[in-house]
N, C-alpha and C positions, 0 to 999 in steps of 0.2 A: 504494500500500500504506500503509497505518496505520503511524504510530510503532508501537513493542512495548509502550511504557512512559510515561508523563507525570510527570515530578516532583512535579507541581503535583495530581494526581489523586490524592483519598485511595483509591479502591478498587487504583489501580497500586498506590500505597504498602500496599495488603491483602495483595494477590499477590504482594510483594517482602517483605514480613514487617516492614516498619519501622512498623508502624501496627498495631495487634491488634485480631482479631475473633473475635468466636465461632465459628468455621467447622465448617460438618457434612458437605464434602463439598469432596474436590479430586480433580482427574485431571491430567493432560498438558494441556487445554486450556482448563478450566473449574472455577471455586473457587466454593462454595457458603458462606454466613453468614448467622446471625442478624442480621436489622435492628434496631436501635439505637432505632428510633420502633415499633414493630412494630403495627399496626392487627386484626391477629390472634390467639388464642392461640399457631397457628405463622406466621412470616414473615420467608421466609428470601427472600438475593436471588442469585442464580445470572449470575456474569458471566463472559465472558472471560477468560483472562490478559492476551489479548494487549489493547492499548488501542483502542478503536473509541468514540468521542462518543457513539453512538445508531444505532437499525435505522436509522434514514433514511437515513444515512452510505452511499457505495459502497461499502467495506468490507463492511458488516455484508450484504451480499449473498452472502458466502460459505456456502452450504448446510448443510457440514459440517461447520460450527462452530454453527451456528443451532442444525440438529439434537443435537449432543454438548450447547448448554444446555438441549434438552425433554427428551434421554433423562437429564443430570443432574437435575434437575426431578421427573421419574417416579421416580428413587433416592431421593431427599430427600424425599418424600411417601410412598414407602413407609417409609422408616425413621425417620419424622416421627408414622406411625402416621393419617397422614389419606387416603391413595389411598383406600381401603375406602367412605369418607362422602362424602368431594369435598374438592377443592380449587380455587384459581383461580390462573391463571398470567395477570400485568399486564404489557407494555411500557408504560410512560410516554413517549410521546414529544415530546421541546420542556418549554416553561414552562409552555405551557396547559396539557398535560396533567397537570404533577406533576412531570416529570425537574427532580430537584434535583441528581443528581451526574450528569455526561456522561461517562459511563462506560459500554457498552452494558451494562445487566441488566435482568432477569427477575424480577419476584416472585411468590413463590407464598404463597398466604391459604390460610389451611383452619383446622379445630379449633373451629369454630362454624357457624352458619350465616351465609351469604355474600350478604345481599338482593339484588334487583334493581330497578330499575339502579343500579348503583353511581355512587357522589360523585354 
């Protein structure tokens, strides 16, 4: 099982409130914020509370927590105002990919158009 929490993790430090974000969306198991570099008009990142490094993680096998960040994801694009046009939902996984914080999240792009392929 996963720590709950990382000291050293600035999204833990999200979820515990000692570090401030713009946040659009929390439940019991998934906190939703505005990204800080945002690449989008909307781009917000959808993570866990509980602490997981990334999908590749055995942890981040847990179903029902995967699912509770797409159906948070589907909330925060409708009341983002982009469900309607599109959006994009990104795991970064690793360095090559982009993961800068190893935190598991989710980001969602929308509010313009989103070319392909992307990076």
């Amino acid at each position: 099982m996963a720590e709950t929490s990382d000291p050293n993790c600035p999204f833990c430090r999200i979820v515990a409130g000692t570090l401030p974000s713009a946040q659009v969306y929390h439940d019991d198991d998934v906190i939703a914020f505005r990204d800080l570099h945002p690449q989008a008009p909307v781009h917000v990142l959808i993570s866990p509370r509980r602490h997981i490094a990334g999908i590749n993680m055995p942890e981040a096998a847990d179903g029902a927590m995967l699912a509770a960040m797409v159906q948070a994801a589907n909330t925060v694009a409708r009341n983002e105002g982009v469900a309607e046009n599109g959006f994009r939902l990104v795991w970064n996984v690793g360095q090559n990919a982009g993961q800068s914080v190893f935190h598991l999240h989710l980001h969602l792009l929308g509010g313009r158009h989103l070319g392909w392929p992307p990076g």
